[in-house]
C-alpha positions as CSV (number, residue, x, y, z in Angstrom):
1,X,67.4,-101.3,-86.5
2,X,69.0,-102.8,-83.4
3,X,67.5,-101.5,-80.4
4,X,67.3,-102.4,-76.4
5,X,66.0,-101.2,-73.0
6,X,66.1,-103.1,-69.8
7,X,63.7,-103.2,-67.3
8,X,63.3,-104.4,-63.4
9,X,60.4,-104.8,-60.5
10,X,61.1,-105.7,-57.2
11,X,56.9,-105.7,-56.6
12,X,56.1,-109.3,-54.7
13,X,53.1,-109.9,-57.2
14,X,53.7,-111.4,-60.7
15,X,51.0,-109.2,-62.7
16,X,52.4,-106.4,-61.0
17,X,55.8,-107.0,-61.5
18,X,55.9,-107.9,-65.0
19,X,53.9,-104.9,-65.9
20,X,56.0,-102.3,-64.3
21,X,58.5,-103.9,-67.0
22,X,56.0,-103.7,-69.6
23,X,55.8,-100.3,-68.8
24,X,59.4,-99.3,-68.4
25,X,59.8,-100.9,-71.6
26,X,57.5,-99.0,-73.3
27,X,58.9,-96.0,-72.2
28,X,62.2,-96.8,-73.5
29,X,60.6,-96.7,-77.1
30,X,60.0,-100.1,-77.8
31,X,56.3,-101.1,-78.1
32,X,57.0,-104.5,-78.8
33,X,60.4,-106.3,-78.7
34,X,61.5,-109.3,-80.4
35,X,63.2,-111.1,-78.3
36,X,63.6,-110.7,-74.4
37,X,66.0,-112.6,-71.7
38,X,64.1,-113.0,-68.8
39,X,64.6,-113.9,-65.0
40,X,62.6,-114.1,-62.0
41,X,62.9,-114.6,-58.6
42,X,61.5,-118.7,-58.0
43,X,58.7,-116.8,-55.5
44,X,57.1,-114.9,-58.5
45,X,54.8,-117.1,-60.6
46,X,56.9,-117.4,-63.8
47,X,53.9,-118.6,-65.8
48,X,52.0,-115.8,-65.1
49,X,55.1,-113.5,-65.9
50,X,54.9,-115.1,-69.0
51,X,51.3,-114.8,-69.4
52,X,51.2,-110.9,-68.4
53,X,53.9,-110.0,-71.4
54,X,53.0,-112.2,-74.0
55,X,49.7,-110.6,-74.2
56,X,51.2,-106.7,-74.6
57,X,54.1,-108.4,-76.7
58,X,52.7,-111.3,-78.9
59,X,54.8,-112.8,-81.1
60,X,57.9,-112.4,-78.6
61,X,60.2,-115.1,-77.6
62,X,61.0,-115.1,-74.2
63,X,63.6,-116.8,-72.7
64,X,62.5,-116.8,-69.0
65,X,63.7,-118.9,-66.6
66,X,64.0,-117.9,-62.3
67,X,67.1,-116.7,-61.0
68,X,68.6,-117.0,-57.2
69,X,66.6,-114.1,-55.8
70,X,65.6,-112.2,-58.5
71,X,68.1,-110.3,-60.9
72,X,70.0,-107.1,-62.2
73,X,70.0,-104.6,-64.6
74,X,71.8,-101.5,-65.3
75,X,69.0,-99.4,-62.9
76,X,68.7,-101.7,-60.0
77,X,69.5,-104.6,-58.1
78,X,65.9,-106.4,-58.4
79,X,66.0,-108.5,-55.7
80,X,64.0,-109.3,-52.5
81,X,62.8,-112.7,-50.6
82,X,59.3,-112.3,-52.3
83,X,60.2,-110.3,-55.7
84,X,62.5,-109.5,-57.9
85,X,62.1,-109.5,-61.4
86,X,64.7,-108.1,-64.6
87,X,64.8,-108.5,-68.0
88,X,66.4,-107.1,-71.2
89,X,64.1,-106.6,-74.6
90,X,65.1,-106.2,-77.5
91,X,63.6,-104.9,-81.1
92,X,65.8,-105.9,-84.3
93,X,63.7,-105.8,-87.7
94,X,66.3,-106.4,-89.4
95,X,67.6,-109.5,-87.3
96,X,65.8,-113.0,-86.9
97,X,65.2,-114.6,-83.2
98,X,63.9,-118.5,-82.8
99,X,63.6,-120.0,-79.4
100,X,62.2,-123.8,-78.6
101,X,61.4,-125.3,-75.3
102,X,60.7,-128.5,-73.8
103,X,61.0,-131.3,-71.0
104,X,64.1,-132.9,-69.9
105,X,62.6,-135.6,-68.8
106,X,63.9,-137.8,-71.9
107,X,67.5,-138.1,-73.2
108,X,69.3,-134.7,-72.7
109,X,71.8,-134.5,-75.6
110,X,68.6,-135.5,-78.1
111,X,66.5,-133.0,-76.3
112,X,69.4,-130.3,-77.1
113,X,69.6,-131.4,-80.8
114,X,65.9,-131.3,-81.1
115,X,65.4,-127.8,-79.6
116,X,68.3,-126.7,-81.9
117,X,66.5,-127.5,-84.7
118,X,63.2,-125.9,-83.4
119,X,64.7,-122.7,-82.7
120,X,66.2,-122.5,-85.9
121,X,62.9,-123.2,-87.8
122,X,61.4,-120.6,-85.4
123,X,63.7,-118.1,-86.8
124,X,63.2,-119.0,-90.0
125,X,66.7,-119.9,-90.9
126,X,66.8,-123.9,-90.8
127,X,69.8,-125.6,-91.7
128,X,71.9,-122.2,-90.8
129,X,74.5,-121.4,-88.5
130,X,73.5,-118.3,-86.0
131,X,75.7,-115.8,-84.5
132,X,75.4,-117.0,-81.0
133,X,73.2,-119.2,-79.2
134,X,71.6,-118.8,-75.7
135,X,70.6,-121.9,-73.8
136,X,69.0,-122.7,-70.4
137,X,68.2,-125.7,-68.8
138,X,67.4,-126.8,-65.2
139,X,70.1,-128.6,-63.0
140,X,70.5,-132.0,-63.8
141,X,72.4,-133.0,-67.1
142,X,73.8,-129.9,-69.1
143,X,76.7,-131.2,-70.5
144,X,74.6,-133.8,-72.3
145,X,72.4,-131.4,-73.4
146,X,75.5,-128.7,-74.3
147,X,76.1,-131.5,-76.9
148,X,73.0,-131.9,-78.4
149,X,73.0,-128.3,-79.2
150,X,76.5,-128.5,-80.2
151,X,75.4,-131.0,-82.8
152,X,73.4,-128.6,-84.6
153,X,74.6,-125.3,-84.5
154,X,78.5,-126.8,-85.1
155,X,81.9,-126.5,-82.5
156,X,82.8,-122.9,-83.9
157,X,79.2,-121.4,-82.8
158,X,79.6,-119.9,-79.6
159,X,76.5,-121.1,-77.4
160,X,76.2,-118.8,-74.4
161,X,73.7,-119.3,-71.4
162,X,73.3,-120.5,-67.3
163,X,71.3,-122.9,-65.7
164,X,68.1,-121.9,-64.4
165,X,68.3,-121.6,-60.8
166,X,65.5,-120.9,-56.9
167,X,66.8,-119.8,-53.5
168,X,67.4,-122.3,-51.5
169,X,68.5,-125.5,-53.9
170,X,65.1,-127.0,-52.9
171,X,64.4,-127.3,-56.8
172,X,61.9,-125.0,-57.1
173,X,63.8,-123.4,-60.4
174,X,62.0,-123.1,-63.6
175,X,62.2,-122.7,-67.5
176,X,59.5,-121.5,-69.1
177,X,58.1,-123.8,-72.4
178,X,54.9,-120.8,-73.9
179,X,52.8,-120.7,-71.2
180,X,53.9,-123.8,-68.7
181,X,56.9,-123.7,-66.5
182,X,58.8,-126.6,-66.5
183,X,61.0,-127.9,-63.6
184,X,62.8,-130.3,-65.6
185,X,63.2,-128.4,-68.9
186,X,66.0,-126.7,-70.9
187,X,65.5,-123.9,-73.7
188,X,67.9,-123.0,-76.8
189,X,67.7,-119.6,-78.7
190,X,69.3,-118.8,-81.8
191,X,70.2,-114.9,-82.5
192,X,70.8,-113.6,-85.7
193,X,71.4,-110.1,-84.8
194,X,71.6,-107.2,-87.2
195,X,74.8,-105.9,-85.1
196,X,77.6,-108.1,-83.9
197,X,77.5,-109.9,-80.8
198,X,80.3,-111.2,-78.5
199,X,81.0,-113.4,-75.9
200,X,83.5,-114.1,-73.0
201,X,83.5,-116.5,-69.8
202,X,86.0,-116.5,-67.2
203,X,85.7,-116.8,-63.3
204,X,87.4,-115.1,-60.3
205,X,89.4,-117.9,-59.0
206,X,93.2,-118.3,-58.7
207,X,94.5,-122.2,-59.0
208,X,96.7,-123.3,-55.5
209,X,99.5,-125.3,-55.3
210,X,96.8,-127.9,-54.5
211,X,96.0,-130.7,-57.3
212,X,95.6,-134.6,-57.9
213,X,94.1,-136.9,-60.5
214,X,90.8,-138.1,-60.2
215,X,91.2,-142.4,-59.9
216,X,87.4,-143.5,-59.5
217,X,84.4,-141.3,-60.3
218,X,80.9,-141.6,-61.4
219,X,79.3,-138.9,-63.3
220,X,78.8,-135.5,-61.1
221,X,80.4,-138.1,-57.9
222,X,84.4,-138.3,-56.8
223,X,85.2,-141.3,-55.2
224,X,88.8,-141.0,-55.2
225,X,91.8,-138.6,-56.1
226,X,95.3,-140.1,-56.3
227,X,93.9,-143.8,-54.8
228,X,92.4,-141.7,-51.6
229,X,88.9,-141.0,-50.6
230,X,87.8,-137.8,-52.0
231,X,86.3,-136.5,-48.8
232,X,89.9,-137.1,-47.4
233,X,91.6,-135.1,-49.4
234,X,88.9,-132.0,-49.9
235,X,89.1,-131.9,-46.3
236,X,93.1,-131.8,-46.3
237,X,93.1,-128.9,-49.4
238,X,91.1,-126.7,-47.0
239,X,92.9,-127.3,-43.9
240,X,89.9,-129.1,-42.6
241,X,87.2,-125.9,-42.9
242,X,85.3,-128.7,-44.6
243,X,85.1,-132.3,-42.9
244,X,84.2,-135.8,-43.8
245,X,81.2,-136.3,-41.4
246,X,81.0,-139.6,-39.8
247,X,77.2,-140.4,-41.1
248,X,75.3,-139.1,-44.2
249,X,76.8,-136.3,-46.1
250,X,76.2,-132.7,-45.3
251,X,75.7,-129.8,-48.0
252,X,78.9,-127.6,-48.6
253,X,77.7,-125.1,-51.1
254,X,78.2,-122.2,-49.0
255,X,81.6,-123.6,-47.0
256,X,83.1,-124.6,-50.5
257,X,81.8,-121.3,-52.4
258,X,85.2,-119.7,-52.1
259,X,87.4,-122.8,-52.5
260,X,85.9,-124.7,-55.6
261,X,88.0,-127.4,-57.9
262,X,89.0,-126.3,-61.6
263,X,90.4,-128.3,-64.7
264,X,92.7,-126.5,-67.5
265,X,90.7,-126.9,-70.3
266,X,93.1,-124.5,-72.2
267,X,95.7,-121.5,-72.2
268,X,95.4,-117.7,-72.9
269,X,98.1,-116.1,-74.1
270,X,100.3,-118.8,-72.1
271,X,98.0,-118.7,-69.0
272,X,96.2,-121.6,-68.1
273,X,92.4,-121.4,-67.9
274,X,90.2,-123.4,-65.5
275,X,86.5,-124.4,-65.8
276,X,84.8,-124.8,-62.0
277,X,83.2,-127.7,-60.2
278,X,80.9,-126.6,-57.0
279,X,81.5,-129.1,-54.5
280,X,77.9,-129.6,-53.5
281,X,78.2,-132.4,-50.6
282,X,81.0,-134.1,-48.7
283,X,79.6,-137.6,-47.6
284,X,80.5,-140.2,-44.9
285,X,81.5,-142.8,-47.4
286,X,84.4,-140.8,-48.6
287,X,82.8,-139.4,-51.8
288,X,82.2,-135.6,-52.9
289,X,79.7,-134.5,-55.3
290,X,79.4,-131.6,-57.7
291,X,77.5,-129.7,-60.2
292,X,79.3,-130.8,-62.8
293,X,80.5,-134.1,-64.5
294,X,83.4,-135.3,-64.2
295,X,86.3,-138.1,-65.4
296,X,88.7,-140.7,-64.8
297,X,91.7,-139.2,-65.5
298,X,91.1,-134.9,-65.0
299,X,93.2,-133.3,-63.1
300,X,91.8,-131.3,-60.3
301,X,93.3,-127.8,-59.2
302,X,92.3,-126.8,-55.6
303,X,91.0,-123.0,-56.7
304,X,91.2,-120.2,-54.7
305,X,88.6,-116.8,-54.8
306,X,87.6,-113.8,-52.3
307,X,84.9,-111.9,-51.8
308,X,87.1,-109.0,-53.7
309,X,87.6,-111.3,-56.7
310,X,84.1,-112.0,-56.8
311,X,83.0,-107.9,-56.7
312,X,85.6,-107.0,-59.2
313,X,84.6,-109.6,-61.9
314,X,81.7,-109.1,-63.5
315,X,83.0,-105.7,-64.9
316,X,86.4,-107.4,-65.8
317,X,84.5,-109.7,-67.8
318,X,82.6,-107.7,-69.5
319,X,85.9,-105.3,-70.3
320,X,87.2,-108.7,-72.0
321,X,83.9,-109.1,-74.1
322,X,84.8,-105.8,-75.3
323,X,88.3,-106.6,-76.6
324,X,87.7,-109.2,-78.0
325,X,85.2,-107.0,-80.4
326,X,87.6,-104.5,-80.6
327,X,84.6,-102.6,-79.3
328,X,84.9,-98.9,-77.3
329,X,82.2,-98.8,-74.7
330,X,80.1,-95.9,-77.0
331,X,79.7,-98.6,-79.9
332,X,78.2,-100.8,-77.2
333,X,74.6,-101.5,-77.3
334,X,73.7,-104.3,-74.8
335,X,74.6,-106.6,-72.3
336,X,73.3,-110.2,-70.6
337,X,75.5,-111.4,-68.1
338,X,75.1,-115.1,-66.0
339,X,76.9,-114.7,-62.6
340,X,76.9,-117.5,-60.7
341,X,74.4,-117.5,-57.9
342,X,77.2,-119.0,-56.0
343,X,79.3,-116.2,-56.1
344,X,76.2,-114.0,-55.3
345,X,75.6,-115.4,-52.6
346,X,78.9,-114.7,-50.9
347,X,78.7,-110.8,-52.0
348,X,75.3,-110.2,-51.7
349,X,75.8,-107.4,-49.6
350,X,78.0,-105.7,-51.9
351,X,75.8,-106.0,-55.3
352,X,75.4,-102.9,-55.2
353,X,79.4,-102.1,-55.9
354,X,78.9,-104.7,-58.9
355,X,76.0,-103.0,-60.1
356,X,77.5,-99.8,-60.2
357,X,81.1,-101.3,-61.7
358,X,79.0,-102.4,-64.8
359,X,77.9,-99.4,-65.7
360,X,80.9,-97.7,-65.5
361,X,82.0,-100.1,-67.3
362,X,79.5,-99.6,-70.3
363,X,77.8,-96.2,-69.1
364,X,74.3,-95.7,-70.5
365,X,74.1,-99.7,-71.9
366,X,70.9,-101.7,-71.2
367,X,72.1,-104.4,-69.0
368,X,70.2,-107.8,-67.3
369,X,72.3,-110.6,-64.9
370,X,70.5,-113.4,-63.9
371,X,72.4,-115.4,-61.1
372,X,72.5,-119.0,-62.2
373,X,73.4,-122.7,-60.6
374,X,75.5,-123.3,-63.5
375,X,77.0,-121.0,-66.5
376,X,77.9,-122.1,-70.1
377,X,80.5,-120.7,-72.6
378,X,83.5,-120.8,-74.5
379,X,86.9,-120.5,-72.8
380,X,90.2,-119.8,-74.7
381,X,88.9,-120.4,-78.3
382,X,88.1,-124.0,-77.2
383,X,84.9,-126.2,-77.1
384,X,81.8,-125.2,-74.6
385,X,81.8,-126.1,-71.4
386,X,79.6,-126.2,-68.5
387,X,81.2,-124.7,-64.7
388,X,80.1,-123.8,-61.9
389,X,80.8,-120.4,-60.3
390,X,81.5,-118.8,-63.3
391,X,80.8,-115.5,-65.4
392,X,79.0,-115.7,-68.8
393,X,78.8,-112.4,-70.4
394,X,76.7,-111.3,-73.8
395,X,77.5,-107.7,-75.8
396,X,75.8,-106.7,-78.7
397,X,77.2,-103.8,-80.6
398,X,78.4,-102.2,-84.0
């Protein structure tokens, strides 16, 4: 039998915080869970988060990781400078769970297909394709890792998940491998579920009038779009809100937040869908560097979002999960959603409206939303991708 509760502590001490979820939990009716989705705030110690519900719950796999000032659930925005702690649990005897975990400090797409392989012997199930799969891996390399996964599990296995992220892009963000966080690290679980489980990812952007092609690039770096420096013509798309700086390069996270660049990588129902790059920092010597990788040859959209866009999302895409299930929201059971921490950022002051749009959206349905530095999913039937300033969204149900 399929069954989940959330829980959420927004104490500043680890021990304390984890078990006021432990105890939550428990008084849900689930003594100890299979599986749980974890995120923290980077201030709480994630290893002794870790620690703390291991020992109440051994046997579970946790997949922990921090989260840009703590988290969500259905009950509470858990978030605070100090604290801020949320997680989902979940009990399914007649399901099978396997997680694997590990450093990134080696070759990322062989570190995917190795933890692939892990978490399926974990399960118990090696050599087998699961329902879904949940990944989460620190900044640096996701797309290489995405396809080391996606070696394993197959193209048609929808593989779910968002990057692990800290407050203030300093790096403090961490995945947890058993007992030791690691800040270069990635983990993959593999869900069998005994109910059905569902996927969607979309964002909150409109594309402008706004595009080029991309002429010289390297890796997450833009040197040039249509033969010009890249700097140039960012700064021209936003009417020069962001500008080339005559030294260095200067971090436009925040400024840029609102006015990302997309790439089609597909259509819905004749509608084109974008995946997001985050500009991260325009630079003297013309360049512009994101959070994702990016090509020779793509086509950039100059995409537009607003603080409205942002707040109205995260119910919209967990509406869409829905349909595709063909699920009412009664048949619903649970929900993980990865907002970008991006995106949070900018509506911070209004989580509370997104909060209380997600339960109206799913009234009465465990939910956890951990705000992420990246977010991975399926878009329009097509392969997994890896944006930026996107929504991933989970259901379980039926």
């Amino acid at each position: 039998m399929f069954k989940a509760a959330s829980a959420c502590s927004t104490q500043t001490n680890a021990t304390s915080a984890a078990t006021e979820c432990l105890a939550q939990i428990a008084a849900a009716g689930i003594p100890r869970p299979d599986f749980a989705v974890v995120h923290a705030n980077c201030a709480l110690s994630l290893q002794e988060i870790g620690r703390v519900l291991r020992e109440r719950w051994p046997g579970v796999r946790l997949h922990a990781a921090t989260s840009c000032l703590g988290g969500m659930t259905d009950a509470l925005v858990a978030m605070a400078p100090d604290g801020g702690l949320a997680l989902l649990a979940i009990s399914d005897s007649s399901g099978d769970y396997g997680l694997a975990a590990g450093e990134l400090s080696r070759g990322s797409e062989a570190v995917g297909r190795q933890l692939a392989q892990r978490a399926l012997q974990d399960a118990g199930r090696p050599g087998e394709i699961p329902a879904l799969v949940l990944v989460c891996a620190t900044p640096s390399e996701e797309e290489d890792f995405l396809a080391g996964v996606k070696s394993v599990v197959g193209a048609e296995t929808p593989i779910i998940g968002g990057s692990a992220a800290d407050n203030d892009i300093s790096g403090s963000w961490r995945v947890l491998d058993g007992d030791e966080p690691l800040a270069q690290g990635a983990m993959v679980s593999v869900l069998f579920p005994s109910v059905g489980v569902y996927a969607a990812f979309e964002s909150a952007y409109a594309p402008s009038e706004q595009r080029g092609v991309i002429t010289r690039a390297e890796g997450r770096r833009i040197l040039e779009i249509e033969g010009k420096p890249a700097a140039d013509v960012f700064e021209r798309w936003t009417e020069g809100s962001i500008r080339r700086p005559t030294t260095g390069s200067i971090n436009v996270l925040m400024a840029s937040a609102l006015t990302p660049l997309g790439r089609q990588v597909g259509a819905l129902r004749d509608m084109p869908v974008y995946t997001l790059s985050h500009p991260e920092t325009i630079c003297a010597d013309g360049s512009l560097t994101l959070f994702t990788r990016v090509a020779v040859g793509d086509e950039l959209v100059f995409m537009k979002g607003t603080t409205g866009t942002l707040v109205n999302r995260a119910s919209s895409v967990l509406r869409s999960a829905s349909r595709y299930a063909d699920l009412d929201p009664v048949q619903i059971k649970a929900m993980v959603m990865y907002y970008c921490g991006g995106c949070m950022l900018q509506v911070r002051d209004r989580l509370d409206e997104i909060q209380v749009s997600l339960k109206r959206a799913a009234p009465g349905v465990p939910l956890v939303v951990g705000f992420t530095f990246g977010e991975q999913g399926v878009m329009s039937q097509g392969p997994v991708q890896h944006g930026n300033l996107m929504i991933s969204s989970i259901v379980f149900g039926r």
